[in-house]
C-alpha positions, 0 to 999 in steps of 0.5 A: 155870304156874310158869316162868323169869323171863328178864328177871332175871338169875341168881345164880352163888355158888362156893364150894372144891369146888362151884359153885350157880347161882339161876334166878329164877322169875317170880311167887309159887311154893306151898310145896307146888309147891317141895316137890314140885318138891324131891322130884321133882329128888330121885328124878332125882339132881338136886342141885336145889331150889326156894327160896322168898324174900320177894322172890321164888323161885328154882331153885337148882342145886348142882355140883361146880366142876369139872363139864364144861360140857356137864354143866353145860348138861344140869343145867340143861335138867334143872331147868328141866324140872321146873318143867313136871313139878311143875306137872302133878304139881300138876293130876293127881289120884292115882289112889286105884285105881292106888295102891291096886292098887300097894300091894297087889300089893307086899303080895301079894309080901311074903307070898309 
């Protein structure tokens, strides 16, 4: 299970318009669970990534400098929570039936 490494500090970079802060992550993180966990901060709007680093990985949060502090406080809770999402992403299987139901059923609506 991927998760925070309390014990290490974060990474707070500004720069004139935003402002990015590194979470550290304990232990080694997949390239696939980084690009996963990318997609998924993706889809919710979060300005959010996963980096992987020969030292270690990382959560990299990107703001506007001027963000509201509770704004700030939610951005954050939102991306540590993604690192729950990915790794169940990661342990369940697609459904090929589901999807394959999905699939046609938007090709159903398409031919009218």
């Amino acid at each position: 299970m991927t998760d925070i490494d309390t014990g290490a500090d974060i990474d707070i970079v500004w720069s004139e318009h935003e402002v990015a802060v590194s979470i550290p992550l304990a232990g080694e993180v997949q390239a696939a669970w980084a690009r996963r966990y990318d997609d998924l901060a993706r889809r919710q709007g979060l300005e959010a990534q996963a980096q992987e680093h020969p030292a270690r990985a990382w959560i990299v949060v990107t703001m506007p400098a001027a963000t509201e502090p509770s704004d700030i406080v939610t951005a954050l809770d939102s991306a540590r929570d993604l690192i729950a999402t990915a790794d169940t992403v990661a342990e369940e299987p697609p459904d090929a039936e589901q999807t394959a139901a999905a699939l046609r059923e938007w090709w159903a609506g398409q031919r009218g």
